[in-house]
N, C-alpha and C positions, 0 to 999 in steps of 0.2 A: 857799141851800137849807138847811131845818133837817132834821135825822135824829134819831131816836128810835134808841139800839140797846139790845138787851135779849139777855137768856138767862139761864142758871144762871153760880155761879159755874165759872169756871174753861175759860169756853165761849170764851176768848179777844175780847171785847167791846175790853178796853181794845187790843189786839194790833190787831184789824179798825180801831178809829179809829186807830192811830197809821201804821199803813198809807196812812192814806188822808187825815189832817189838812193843811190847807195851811196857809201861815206866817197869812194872819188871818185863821185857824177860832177860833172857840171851843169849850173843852171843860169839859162840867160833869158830874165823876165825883165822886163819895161817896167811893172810895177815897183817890182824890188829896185832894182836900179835909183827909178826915182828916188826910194826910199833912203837910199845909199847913198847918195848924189847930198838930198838936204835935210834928212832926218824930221822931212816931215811925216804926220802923220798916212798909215798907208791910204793910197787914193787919193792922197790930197796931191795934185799933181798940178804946180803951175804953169800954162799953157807956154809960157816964156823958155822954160828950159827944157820942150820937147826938143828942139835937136840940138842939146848936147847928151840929154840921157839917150836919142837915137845914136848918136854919133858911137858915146862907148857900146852899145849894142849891138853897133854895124863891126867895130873895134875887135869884140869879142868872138861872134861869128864870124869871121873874117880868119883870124886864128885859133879856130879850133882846129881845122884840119895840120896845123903845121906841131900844137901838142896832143897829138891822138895818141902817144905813147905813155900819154899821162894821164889819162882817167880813163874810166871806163866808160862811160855813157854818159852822153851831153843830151842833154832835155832845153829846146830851145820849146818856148812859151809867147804864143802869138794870137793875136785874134785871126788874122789867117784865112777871111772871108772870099778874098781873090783864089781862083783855082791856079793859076799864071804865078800868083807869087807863092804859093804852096810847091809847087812844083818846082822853081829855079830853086827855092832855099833846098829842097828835099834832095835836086841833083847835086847842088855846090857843100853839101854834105855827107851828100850819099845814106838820108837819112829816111826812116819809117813818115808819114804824117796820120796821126792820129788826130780826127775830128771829134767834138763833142758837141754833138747835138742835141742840145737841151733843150725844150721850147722856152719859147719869149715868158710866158706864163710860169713857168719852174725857174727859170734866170729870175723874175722878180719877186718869186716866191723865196728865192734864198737870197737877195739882196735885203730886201727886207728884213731876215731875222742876222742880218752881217751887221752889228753896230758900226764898223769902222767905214758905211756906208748909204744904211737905211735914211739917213737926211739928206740925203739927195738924191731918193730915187726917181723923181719926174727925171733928172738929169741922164738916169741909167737908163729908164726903161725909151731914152731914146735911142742913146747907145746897143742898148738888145736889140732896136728895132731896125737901127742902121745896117746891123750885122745879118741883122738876117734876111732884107731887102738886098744885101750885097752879095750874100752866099753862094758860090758856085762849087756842087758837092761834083768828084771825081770819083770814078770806079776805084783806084788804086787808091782811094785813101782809106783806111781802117775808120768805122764811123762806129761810135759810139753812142748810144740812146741814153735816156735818164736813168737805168739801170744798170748802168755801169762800175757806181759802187759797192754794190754786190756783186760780181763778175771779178769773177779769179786774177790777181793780180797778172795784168799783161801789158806791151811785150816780153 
């Protein structure tokens, strides 16, 4: 099964896949990438080398469908705010999209106690604000509220 997960930042995305990843899932997150790419620290993400860490991201989506015989479940990790682009990735993978609806107020409540981020949260809480002025929630997407990690390990 492939999953689409989305939210603002700080809505716990990467938290919900790491919960729930088995040993041959695949996972295809922007942040990690970055991290991959120059071994900086996580979130420290130079604005310069946003499209090549896009680039292997599109790379890797792109072929997941061609090794589906090779893992079990691909967890892609997006913020995901457009309901148009939830949608094409969800068809061109034939994938669940689970939303995480966090409020703006809980996204900064746990940026704040995240040290690999809490120094620059004016920087975040515009980013949560971006995200959620952008939001277009869809019937068909599995929406998830702040109490989600209490909620039975699902899909």
């Amino acid at each position: 099964m492939n999953h689409i997960v989305c939210g603002p930042p700080g809505s716990g995305k990467s938290s919900y896949v790491l919960q729930r990843v088995g040993s041959c899932d695949v996972v295809v997150d922007v942040d990690a990438l970055y991290h991959a790419i120059t071994f900086l620290p996580y979130y420290d993400k130079p604005q310069s080398l946003l499209d090549l860490v896009l680039t292997v991201r599109d790379v890797l989506i792109a072929n997941l469908p061609r090794y589906r015989d090779r893992y079990y479940n691909a967890w892609v990790i997006t913020s995901g705010a457009s309901m148009l682009s939830r949608a094409k990735l969800a068809v061109r993978l034939n994938a669940d999209v689970i939303v995480l609806e966090i409020s703006p107020q809980e996204c900064m409540r746990r940026i704040a106690h995240d040290p690999r981020r809490s120094a620059n949260a004016a920087a975040w809480q515009q980013l949560v604000a971006a995200w959620w002025n952008d939001y277009e929630p869809c019937d068909s997407d599995i929406v998830l509220k702040a109490d989600w990690e209490s909620s039975p390990c699902r899909p």
